[in-house]
N, C-alpha and C positions, 0 to 999 in steps of 0.2 A: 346510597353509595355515591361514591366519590368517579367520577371520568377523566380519566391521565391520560391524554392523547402523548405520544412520543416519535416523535419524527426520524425517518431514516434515510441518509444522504447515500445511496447505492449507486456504483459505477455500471448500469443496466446497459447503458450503449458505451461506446467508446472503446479504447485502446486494453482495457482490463475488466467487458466484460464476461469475461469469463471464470470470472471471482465473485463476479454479482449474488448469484448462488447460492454460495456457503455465506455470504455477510446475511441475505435477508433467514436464510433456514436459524444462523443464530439468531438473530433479534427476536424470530418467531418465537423459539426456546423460551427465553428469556421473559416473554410477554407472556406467556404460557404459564411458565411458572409464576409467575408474579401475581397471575389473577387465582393460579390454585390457593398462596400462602395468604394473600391478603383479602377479604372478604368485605371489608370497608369500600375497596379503589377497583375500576374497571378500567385496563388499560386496554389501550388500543393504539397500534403501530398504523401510520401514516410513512408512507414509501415515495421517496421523490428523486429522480434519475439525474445524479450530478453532471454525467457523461463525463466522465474525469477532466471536466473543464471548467474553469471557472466562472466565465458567464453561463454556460447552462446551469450551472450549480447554482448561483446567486439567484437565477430565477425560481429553481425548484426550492431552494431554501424561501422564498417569498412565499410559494404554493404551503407549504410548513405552517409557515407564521400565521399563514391567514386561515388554516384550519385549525388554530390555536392548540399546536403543540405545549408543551411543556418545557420541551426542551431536543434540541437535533444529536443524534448519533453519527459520526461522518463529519467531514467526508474521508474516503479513499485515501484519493490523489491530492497531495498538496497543495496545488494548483487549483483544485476545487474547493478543499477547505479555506482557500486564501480569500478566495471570491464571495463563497457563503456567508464567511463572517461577517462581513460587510456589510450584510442585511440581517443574519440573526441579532450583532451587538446592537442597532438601529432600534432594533424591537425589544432592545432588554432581552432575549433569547438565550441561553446559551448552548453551546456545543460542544462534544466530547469526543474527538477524531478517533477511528479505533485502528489507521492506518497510514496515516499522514507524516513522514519521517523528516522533513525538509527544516533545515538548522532555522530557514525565515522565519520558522510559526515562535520560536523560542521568544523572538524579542518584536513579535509583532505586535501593533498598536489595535488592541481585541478589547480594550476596556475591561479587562477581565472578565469578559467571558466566555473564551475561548480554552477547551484543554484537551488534552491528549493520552492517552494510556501506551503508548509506546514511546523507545527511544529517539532519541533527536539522530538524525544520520551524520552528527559529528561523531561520533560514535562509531557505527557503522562502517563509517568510512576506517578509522583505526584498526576494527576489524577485519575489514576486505584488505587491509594493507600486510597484514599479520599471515591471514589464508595464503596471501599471493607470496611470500616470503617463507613460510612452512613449505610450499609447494614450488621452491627456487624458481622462480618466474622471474625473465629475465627482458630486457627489451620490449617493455610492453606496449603495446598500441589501449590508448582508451578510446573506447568509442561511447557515446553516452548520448542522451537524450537533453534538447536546450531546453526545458520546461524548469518550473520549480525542482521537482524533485529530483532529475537526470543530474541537472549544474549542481543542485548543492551538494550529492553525493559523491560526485565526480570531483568536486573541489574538494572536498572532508579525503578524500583517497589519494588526491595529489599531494596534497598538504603530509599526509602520514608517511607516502613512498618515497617520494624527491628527495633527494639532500640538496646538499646548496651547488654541485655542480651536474646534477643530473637531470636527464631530459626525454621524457615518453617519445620512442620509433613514431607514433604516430598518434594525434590529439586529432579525434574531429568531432562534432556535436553535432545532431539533426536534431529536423522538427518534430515532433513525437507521430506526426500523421504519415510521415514517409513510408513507403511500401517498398520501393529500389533500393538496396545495398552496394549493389554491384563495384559502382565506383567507390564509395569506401571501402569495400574489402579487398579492391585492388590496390590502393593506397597501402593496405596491412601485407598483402603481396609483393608488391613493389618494395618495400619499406625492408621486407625481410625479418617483420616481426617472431621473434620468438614465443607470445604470450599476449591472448587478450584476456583486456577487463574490461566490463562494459556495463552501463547502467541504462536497464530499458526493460521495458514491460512485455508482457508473455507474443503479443501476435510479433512485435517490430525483432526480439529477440529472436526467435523462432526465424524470423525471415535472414539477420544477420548471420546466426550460427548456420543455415543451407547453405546460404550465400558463400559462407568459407567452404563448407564441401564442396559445392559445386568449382570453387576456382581451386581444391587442391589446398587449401593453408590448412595442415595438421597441425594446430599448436592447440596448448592449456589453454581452458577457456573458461574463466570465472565471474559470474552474474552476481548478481545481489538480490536482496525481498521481491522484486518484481518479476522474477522465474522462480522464484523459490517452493513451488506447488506442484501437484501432480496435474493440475492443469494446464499448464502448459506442453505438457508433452502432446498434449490434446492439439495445439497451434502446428505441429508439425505435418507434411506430407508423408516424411521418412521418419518417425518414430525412434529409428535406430542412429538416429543424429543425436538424438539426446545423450548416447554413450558417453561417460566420461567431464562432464558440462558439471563446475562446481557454482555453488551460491551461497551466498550469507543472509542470514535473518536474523533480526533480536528473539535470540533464546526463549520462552515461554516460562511464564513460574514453574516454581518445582514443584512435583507431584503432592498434591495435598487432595483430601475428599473432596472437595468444589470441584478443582480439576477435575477427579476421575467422576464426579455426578457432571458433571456438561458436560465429557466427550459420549458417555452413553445415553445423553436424552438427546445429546446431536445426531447422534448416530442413528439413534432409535427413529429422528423425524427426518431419515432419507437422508443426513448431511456427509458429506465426507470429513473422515474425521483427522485427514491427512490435512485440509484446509488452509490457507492462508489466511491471519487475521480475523479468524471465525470468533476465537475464545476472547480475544480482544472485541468484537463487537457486542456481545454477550455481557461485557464487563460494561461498556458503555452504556446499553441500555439501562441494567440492574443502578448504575450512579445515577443518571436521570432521575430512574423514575423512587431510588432511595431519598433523593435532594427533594422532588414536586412532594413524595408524601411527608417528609419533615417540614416544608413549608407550610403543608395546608394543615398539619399536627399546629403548626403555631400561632 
């Protein structure tokens, strides 16, 4: 028999562990099955902690290379995968993000071997422009996150909502480690906003959207892929904040039997089958480890 080590870039610490989860319960799936149908190849998942950053990541991506993966699944966070690559393409490595949305990775210098199973958040951003326009959202304040993924979504949404003489109530971007709101949602107070938008990940969300309850701003409040789970309702004190809080994600294929055989052996191995990015990791894996055994087939 044949040994496929396949490497996974999982957000375990950081700003979106709380996704960590369902990324490794699919991979597990995925490795699972793989060793049921192929009786030639033993694969084996290697788990390395991006921390949705990209120096941590480019390190745990080195931990990868040097237990000679096959090839990395991940990263997450854009930011992480930006970092990664850096050291997988170095090793001839490559990687298959199964959640990384940020327009940079499109035209990043990856030597080809960098890719993706989801959309570019040019897209995305079209989207959230469309949700926030179906739902007459008016006077918006953005509030977003300065990292890879917060700016480029942030910019894909501006770019779709602006016309040539108009101008967001309120534009402000934090660091993704921020915990205080306050003073921005006073800004969105002050300002007299009508409507947020806002791009950020499950804990810094969570703390934004109290932050408005607690100063009184009732307005429409629309998130993107990064709240877009049932766990983040998990990130709240008051649960009942969540009332009403819309998000955008790239849609999922359409129901075909792969789909409906991975949500019940997800489900089956304790996964939620509500998950963010779960079935996209799942997909990632299964490409790896179809490309190592067509390689060693040659």
């Amino acid at each position: 028999t044949t040994t496929v080590k396949i490497g996974l870039l999982s957000p375990i610490t950081g700003p979106i562990a709380v996704y960590a989860p369902g990324f490794s319960d699919a991979a597990n799936v995925a490795i699972a099955e793989l060793n049921a149908a192929n009786a030639a190849y033993v694969f084996e998942l290697v788990v390395g902690d991006s921390g949705c950053d990209g120096t941590t990541a480019a390190s745990a991506a080195q931990t990868l290379v040097d237990a000679g993966v096959a090839g990395i699944a991940g990263a997450a966070c854009s930011g992480a995968t930006l970092g990664a690559i850096e050291v997988a393409k170095a090793a001839s490595t490559p990687m298959v993000s199964y959640a990384s949305t940020s327009p940079a990775i499109t035209a990043h210098a990856d030597d080809g071997y960098l890719f993706r199973v989801v959309p570019s958040d040019a897209q995305q951003g079209q989207a959230m422009a469309a949700v926030a326009a179906a739902e007459s959202f008016s006077n918006v304040a953005l509030i977003y996150m300065t990292n890879d993924y917060g700016a480029g979504l942030a910019d894909a949404f501006e770019g779709s909502w602006l016309g040539d003489n108009e101008s967001f109530c309120v534009k402000v971007g934090y660091d993704a480690d921020v915990t205080d709101f306050s003073t921005i949602v006073q800004q969105v107070a002050d300002g007299g906003c009508g409507s947020v938008v806002s791009v950020t990940y499950a804990t810094d969300g969570a703390g934004i959207v109290e932050e408005l309850a607690a100063q009184g701003v009732d307005v429409p409040f629309l998130g993107a892929d990064g709240i877009a789970d049932l766990a983040f309702v998990g990130e709240f004190s008051d649960a009942s904040a969540v009332a009403g809080i819309m998000a955008t994600k790239p849609s999922p294929g359409s129901d075909s039997s792969e789909k409906a055989a991975f949500e019940a052996a997800y489900t089956a191995a304790g996964g939620d089958a509500g998950g963010i990015y779960t079935a996209e990791t799942y997909d990632a894996v299964n490409i790896i480890a179809a490309a190592a055994m067509a390689d060693s087939d040659g």
